[in-house]
Structures are given as C-alpha cells and as structure tokens.
N, C-alpha and C positions, 0 to 999 in steps of 0.2 A: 248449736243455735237452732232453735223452733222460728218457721216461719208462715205467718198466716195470711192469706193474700182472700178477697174478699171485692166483691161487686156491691157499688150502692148506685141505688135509683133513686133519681129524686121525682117524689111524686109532687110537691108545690115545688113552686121557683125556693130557691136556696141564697141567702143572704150572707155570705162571710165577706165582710169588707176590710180593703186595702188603706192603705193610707194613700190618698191621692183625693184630687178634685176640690169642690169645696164645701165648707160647712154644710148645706140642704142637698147635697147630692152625695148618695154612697157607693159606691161603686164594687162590686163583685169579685173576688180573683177569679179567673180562668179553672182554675181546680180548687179541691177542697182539703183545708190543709188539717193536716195530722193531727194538731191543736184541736177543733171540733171534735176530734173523732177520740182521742183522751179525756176530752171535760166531759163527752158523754158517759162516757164509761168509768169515770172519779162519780158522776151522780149516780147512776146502778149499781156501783160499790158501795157509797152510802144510800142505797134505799136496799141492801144486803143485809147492810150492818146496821141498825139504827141508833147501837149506843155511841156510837162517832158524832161527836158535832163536827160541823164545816171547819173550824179553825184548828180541831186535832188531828185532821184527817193528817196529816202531813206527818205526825211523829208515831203512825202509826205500821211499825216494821214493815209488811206485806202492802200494805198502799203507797210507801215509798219506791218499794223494789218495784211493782206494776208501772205507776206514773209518774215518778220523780227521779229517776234517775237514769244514766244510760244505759243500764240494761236490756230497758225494755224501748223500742224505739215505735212510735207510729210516723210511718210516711207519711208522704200527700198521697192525696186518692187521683189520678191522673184521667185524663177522659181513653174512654177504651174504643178499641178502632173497631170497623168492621169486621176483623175474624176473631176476635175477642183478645188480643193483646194491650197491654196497658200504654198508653203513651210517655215519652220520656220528652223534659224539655230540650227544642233542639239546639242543637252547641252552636256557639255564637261565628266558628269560623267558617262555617258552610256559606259559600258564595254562588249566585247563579248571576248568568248574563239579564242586565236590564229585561223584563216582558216576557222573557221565557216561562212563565209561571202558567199560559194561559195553555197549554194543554201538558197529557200526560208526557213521559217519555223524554224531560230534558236532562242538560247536565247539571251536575252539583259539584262544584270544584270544594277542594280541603282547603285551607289556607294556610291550616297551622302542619302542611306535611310541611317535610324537610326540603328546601332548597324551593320553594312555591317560587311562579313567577307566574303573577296573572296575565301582562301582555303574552306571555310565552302559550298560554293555556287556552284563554281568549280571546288574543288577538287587539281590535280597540273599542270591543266590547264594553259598556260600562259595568264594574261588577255592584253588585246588591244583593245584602242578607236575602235568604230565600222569606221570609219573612212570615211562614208560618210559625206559632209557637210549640207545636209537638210533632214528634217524630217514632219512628219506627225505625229502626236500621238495623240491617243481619248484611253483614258483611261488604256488597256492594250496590247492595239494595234497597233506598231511600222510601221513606212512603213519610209525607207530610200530613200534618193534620191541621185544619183551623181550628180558632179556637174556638170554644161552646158558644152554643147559642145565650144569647141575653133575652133580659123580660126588661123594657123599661116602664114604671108605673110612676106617675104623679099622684102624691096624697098632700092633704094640706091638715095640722093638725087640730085637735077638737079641746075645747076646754074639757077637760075630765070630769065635771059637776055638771055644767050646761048641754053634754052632748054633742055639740057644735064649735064652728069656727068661730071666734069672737074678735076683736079686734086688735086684745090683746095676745092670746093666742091664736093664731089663726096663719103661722107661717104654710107657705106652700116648698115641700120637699119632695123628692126621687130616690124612688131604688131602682139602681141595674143588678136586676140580681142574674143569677145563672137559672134559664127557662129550665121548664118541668119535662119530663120524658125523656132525660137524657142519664146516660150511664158513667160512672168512672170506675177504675181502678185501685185499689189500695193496698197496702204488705204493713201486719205487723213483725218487727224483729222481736224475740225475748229470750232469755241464755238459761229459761228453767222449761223443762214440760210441766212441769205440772200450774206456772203462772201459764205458760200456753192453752193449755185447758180450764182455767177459769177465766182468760180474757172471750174466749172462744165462745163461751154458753154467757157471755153479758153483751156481745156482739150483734150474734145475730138476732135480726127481726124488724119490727120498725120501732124509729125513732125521730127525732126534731134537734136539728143542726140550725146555727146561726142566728139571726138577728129576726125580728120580727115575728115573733112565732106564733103569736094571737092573731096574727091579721093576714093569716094564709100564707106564712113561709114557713120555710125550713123542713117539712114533713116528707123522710127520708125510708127507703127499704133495703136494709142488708142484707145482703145472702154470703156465708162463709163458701171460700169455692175449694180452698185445700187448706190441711194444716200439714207438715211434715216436717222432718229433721235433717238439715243440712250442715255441713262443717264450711262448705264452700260457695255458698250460695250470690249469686250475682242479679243484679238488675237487670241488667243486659241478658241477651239470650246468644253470649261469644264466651264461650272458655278464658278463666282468667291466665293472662300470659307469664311465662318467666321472663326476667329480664337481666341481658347479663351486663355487668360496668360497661359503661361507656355509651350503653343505648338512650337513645331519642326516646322520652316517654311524653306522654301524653297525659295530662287530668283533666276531667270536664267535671263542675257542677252539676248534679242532679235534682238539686234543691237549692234557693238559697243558702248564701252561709256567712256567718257573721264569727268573723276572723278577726285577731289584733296582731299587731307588729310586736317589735320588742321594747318598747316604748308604752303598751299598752292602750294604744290608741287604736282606733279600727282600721281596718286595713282594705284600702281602694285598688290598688295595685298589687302585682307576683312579685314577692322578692324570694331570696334564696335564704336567707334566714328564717324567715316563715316558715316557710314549704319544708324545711329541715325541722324546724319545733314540732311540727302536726304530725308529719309523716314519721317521722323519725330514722329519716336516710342521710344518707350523706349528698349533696347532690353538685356538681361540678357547674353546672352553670344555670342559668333560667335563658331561654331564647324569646329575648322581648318581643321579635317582630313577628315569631310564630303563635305568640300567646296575645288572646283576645280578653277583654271582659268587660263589664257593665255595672254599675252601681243602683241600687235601690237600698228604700227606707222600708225596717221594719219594728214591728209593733205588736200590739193586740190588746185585749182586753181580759183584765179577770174579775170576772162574774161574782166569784163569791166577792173581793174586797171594793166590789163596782167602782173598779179604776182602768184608767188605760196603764199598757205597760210601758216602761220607757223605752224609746224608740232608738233606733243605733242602724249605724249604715253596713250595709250587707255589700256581700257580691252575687251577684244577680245569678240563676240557674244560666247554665247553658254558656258559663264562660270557660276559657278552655286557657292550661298555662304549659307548655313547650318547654322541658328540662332536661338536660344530660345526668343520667346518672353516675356515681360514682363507686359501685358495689357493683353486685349480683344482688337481686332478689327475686324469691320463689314464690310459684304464686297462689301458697299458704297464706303467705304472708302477706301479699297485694290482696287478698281474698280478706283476710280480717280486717286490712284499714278499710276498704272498702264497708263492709258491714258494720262499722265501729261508725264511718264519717268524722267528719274534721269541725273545730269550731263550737261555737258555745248553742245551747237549747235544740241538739240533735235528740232528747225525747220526741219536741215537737216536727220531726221530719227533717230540721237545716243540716246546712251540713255533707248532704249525701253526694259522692266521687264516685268517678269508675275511672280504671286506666285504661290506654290507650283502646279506646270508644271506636277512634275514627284512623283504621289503620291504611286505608285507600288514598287516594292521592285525589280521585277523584269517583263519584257515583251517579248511580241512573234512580232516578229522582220520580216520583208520579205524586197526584195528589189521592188522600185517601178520603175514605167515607168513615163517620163515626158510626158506636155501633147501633144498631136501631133495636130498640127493646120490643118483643113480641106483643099485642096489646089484646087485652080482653074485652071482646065484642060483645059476649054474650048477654051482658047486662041492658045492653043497648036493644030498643024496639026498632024495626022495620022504619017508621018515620021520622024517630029520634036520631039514626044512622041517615038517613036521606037530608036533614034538616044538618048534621055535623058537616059532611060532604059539601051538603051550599055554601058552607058559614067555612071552612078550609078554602072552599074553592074563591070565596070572596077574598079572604086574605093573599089568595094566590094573586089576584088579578092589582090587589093594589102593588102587591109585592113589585109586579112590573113594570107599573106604573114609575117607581121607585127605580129601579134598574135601569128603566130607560133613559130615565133622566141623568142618570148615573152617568151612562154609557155616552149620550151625545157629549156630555162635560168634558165628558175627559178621552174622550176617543176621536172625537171629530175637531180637523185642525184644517180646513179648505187651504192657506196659504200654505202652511209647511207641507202640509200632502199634496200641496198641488192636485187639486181635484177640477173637474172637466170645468168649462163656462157654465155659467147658468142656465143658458138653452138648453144645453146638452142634458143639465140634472135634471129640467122641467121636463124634458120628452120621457125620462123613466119614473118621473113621476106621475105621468100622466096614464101611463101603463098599470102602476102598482094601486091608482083609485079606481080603473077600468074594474082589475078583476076583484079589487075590494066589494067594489058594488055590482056585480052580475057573477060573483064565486067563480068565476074561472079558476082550472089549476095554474099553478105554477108554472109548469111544464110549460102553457103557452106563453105566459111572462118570459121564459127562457129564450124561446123560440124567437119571439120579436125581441127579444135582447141580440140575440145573436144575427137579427138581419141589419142590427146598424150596417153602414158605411162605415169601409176603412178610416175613415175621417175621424168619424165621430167615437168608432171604436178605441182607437190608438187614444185620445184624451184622459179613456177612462184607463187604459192598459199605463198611462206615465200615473196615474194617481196611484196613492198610497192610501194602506187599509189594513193594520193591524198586522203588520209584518208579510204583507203581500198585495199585491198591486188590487187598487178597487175594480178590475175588470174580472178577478178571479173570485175577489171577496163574495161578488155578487153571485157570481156563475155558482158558489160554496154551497149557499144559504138555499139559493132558488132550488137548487139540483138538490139537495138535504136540510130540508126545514128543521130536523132534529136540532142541529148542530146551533140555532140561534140562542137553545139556553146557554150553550159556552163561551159565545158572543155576548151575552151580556151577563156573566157570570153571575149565573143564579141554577144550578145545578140543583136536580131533583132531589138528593136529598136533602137537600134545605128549605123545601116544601112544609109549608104551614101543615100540621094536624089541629082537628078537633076531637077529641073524645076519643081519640086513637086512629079517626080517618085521616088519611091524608090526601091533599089537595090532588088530584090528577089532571093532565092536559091531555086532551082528548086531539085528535087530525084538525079539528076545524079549531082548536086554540093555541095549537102550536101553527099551521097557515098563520092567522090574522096576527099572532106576535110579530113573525116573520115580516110580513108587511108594513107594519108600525115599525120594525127597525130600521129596514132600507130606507123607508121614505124619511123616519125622523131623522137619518143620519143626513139625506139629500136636502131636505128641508133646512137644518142647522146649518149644513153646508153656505147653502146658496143667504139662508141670512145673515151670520156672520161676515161673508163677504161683504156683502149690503152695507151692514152694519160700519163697516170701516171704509168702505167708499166713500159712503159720506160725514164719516166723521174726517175728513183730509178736506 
C-alpha cells in the first residue's frame, strides 16, 4: 500500500458545504473532505488527457482505478495541530466533569472501557462530551482541538444582465465558510506505485476547492509532505494490536460512514450482524452500553451532472461500538480492515475505523493550539504592516467586546452564587474606576482589597466564581492580569490577523480588560439582583 499524506493551506475562506441550515445560509464542514480533493484531481486528469470527454472519463481503465473505486482512497484533510500532527475526529465516548474544560490539565473518563461506572469515577459530578471536535491522543495523553475558525460574509444576489440587485433577484444569502490562514491534514491510500506517482505530481501546488470560486473562495496551497510504502500503516500513531477470542474490542469512526443492515436499509445503530458482514469476524456479542454513536445526513454534489447526490443517513465520525470477540485476530489483519474502511463511498474518505483507539480507562486531557502557518512579510511596507497591526488590533478589541458579554451571560449568577450585597460590590467598584481613571496598578487595587474588614471579606469568601469562591477569583486576576484572557475565553491564538500580523495585547491592554471584567462581572451582579427585586 503507497501512502501520501500532504498539507493544504487555505489562502481565501474555503466553501465545502454540509447539509444543514437553511436554504440562503451554507454552512462549511469543520474539515475538508476527500471528495474536493478527487474532483480536483478527475479535472487535472482531464486537462492531462484532452481526448477524454467529461462523461467518458469514467470507462476509462486508469481513471477508474485512480478515482472510482476503492483502491485508491482520499481522506479528509483534518485541521493540523501545533506540532504539526493531523487531527482525528474525537470519539463520542470521552466524558469530562461539567466546567472542567476551562483550563489545561483535567480528566477525560473512557465510557466505553469495561465495567465504566461514572458515579464510581466522578463521583456527583455531572458528566459531559468534552465537546471539542478533534483530538490527538498517544496513549494517555489527550490534547483537544477546536474546531476551525469561520468567516461569516452576507451577499445578496445580482441580476446577471443588470449587474445589481433587483427586485426580482435580489435575495439576501450567507456563507460560513472555513476562514483563510489555516492548515489541515490529509492521507492518500493507493495499492499501485506507480498511480502513487501520478496522483503525486497532479497534487501538488495550488489549486481552487469548493463553492464560490469567482467571488474570492476556495483558493487553496498543497504541499506533498511524504510519499512511502507501507504494508501496515495506521492513522493513529499506536501500533496495531493482536487480539486473542474472547477480547473486549473497541471501533471508533474516523470519518463518517454510511452503513446498511441486512435488510438494506441504513444503519443507525451497532448490531452484530453488521459488524460481522463488514468486518468479516465472528463476533460473540456487541456491549450496547459501552457503545456510543450519532447520526447525520449525507450528501454532495456532482459538478459535471450539476446535481445534488442523494442523501442517506450515516454514522457520524467519532462514534465508538464495544464487541467481544469471538477468534483470535492478528494485527495484519486489523491493519488492512483498517486501511480498506467499512461501508459505501470510502474513495471519498467514509468509512475510516481504527481498533481499540481508546485503551485507557481514563486520560489527562489539555487543550491544544492549531497550527500557525509561517507568513510572509516581506511583501509588506513599513506602513502597510503598521496600518495591518491597527486594523488586527481593532478586530481584537471588538472581539472583547463580544467575550465580555459572552462571559457576564453566562458566568455571572448573584442569587445562585450568592454573591456579597450591593454595598459591598459598589465599594470595589469604586476602586476599580479609582485606578481606571488615574492608572494606578493593580497591586494597590489588591492591597485595598485586602484591608476590607473581616465582615465585609467573609461575604465575598461565601460567593462563588468559576469553580472557586469570588474572594479568590478576585485576588486571581488582580495578582495576574494574564490569566483574564482564560476568564473570558479568548486565548491568543485565536487572535485576529491582518495580512499576516497578528493582533497583540500589550501591559496597558491586558490591565483595562482586566478591569472591564471585574467591574462588568460586579455591575451584572448588582443589576440582576435589582432586576428581580423589583419584578416581585
């Protein structure tokens, strides 16, 4: 088996849309799926070949083995992390304790080990999917990833004669598409070297993925990163296991996959009859309560017959199904289902398994960074670069604007946190407009925090703040103004760039955020109470 794994950069926002939402709004997948990255390379096969029409391409030997069959398989392109590994979607049974998500270093329970018991694990913790969509995992080592940034643009469309909106045409429509400057990952499978060497030299370079591609989408940069020759080759970066009868296995989703029962009908649930036709094991049971999964709808379109495709219900990436075996199998053998995948239209990426993925009970979890693509300045003048910087740093500022309001919403609760009286909130906030307006540091804001009276101290020591008493919250932020972007989660690398600068927070912008926190949080406070006093 030849396998070609390959980096693309999207230099405009990228438009592959999902089926979801509604008619004038399209919406983006999270990664770029396999389908794109074959239709490209069926049209540089025909601009190769030019005696091929579009509608012979298909009975033509060598075109069918490249893109029609499962030979040759293109993944999805996945977002690539900070140290340049591909992300995988993450499996559906990974649980954390409610809120724990907000710093690095928590736990990650299994669900789907053997004998799971979450009261036993966490206690009367409530459990909740960790709710990122990509992950990393090498043994018991988690690193989460969000998902890609978005671009949302509003267009309304134009008569195509008149230039303009008219009354008759003149709907108002949305793209969310996946923003510019971001990287992902991809792998193609193919069982020839020598197709591995021609998909190779039609790969790389740039090219135009997705929808909209006249009007500033889709304009994409490949760069091939290895080609080699594998008999055993895995997704995962775990050695594939043996397994001998009787073992607890594990399958997780790596893509969707669009499954049927025996009945021929699609298939929403594990059964054991399935999992036997695909796999082709014998298998002794299916453990329902260790097996999770998810449904979605899927689709697409083909460009040459300008149709949509018919749509059919999938199982969603990242669901996981808990089975006793009923053999021994080697894991030659778990290595080629694996690179084969399961299910119908695995050219275009569905389909993709790994076995036992998640062999820990439990892991240590952190959140990661995606990767940040180097950018070239050079192009850029002295006050073109000063001018990108203001116009970053502007988007930074509203960004907060946005956060903050984020953050009182949903963070500040005066009755259930029992937070101090009003007096008490108005005396620090009379402090935090003191050094607003005459730049005091912090440091003395601390200092007359901590000459309150025992009184007045103990009110704020009974309130609650984010998984710890608002006496400490306070003393957090003041004592390390850093720590406010992880308060209001907006971590720096999710910082606006222009033209490759990125927005930075300088001492005196990270102070005055800090200040806008405490006070908007104490202000909300004290008006929500307000608010329902006198509505009684």
């Amino acid at each position: 088996m030849q396998v070609i794994t390959y980096r693309l950069r999207l230099q405009e926002p990228l438009l592959a849309t999902q089926i979801m939402g509604d008619p004038n709004n399209s919406v983006s997948f999270d990664y770029i799926p396999g389908s794109l990255i074959r239709g490209m390379l069926v049209h540089r096969y025909m601009q190769q070949h030019p005696e091929l029409h579009e509608h012979e391409v298909v009975h033509d030997a060598t075109c069918r083995r490249l893109f029609f069959t499962a030979t040759t398989r293109y993944l999805h392109a996945y977002p690539l992390t900070s140290n340049g590994e591909r992300s995988l979607p993450t499996p559906l049974p990974l649980l954390k304790r409610k809120g724990d998500d907000k710093e690095d270093g928590f736990d990650v329970y299994n669900a789907a080990y053997e004998d799971f018991d979450w009261p036993k694990v966490a206690g009367d913790a409530q459990p909740k999917w960790v709710g990122k969509p990509f992950c990393t995992l090498n043994e018991e080592n988690l690193t989460l990833l969000a998902p890609p940034q978005k671009r949302l643009t509003v267009h309304v469309a134009r008569d195509p004669h008149k230039g303009r909106a008219t009354k008759e045409q003149g709907q108002v429509f949305q793209y969310e598409a996946l923003a510019a400057d971001q990287c992902f990952a991809g792998v193609i499978l193919t069982e020839d070297a020598a197709d591995a060497a021609t998909i190779k030299a039609m790969l790389e370079g740039h090219a135009w993925l997705g929808r909209a591609r006249s009007a500033g989408y889709g304009r994409v940069c490949i760069e091939v990163k290895e080609e080699f020759s594998a008999s055993s080759w895995r997704e995962v970066a775990l050695p594939a296991p043996r397994l001998k009868a009787d073992d607890r296995v594990t399958l997780t989703l790596l893509s969707d996959a669009i499954l049927r029962d025996g009945q021929g009908h699609y298939a929403l649930t594990w059964s054991t009859d399935m999992l036997e036709s695909y796999l082709g094991l014998t298998i002794t049971q299916v453990h329902s309560k260790q097996s999770f999964s998810a449904t979605t709808i899927s689709g697409g379109f083909n460009r040459t017959a300008q149709a949509p495709l018919a749509q059919s219900y999938s199982l969603a990436a990242g669901s996981t199904v808990s089975f006793t075996l009923a053999q021994a199998v080697d894991a030659a053998t778990l290595a080629r289902l694996e690179a084969q995948g399961i299910g119908e239209r695995r050219t275009e990426g569905f389909g993709r398994i790994v076995f036992n993925w998640l062999e820990a009970d439990d892991f240590q979890a952190s959140i990661g960074k995606p990767y940040d693509p180097p950018q070239d300045k050079q192009s850029l003048s002295a006050n073109s670069q000063a001018l990108a910087r203001q116009m970053a740093r502007r988007l930074l500022e509203a960004r907060i604007e946005q956060a903050l309001a984020r953050f009182v919403r949903d963070e500040v609760h005066p009755e259930k946190n029992q937070f101090p009286a009003n007096s008490q909130l108005g005396r620090v906030r009379v402090l935090l407009r003191r050094a607003a307006r005459t730049g005091a540091p912090l440091s003395e804001v601390l200092a007359e925090l901590d000459a309150f009276k025992q009184a007045g101290r103990e009110q704020f020591e009974r309130a609650h703040m984010q998984k710890t008493t608002l006496w400490a919250w306070l003393q957090k932020l003041l004592a390390n103004p850093l720590t406010v972007w992880q308060v209001i989660s907006l971590p720096d690398h999710t910082w606006p760039k222009v033209a490759g600068e990125q927005a930075q927070a300088d001492a005196a912008l990270t102070r005055r955020v800090t200040l806008q926190v405490i006070e908007a949080t104490l202000n909300a406070a004290a008006r929500k109470r307000k608010q329902k006093e006198d509505a009684r």
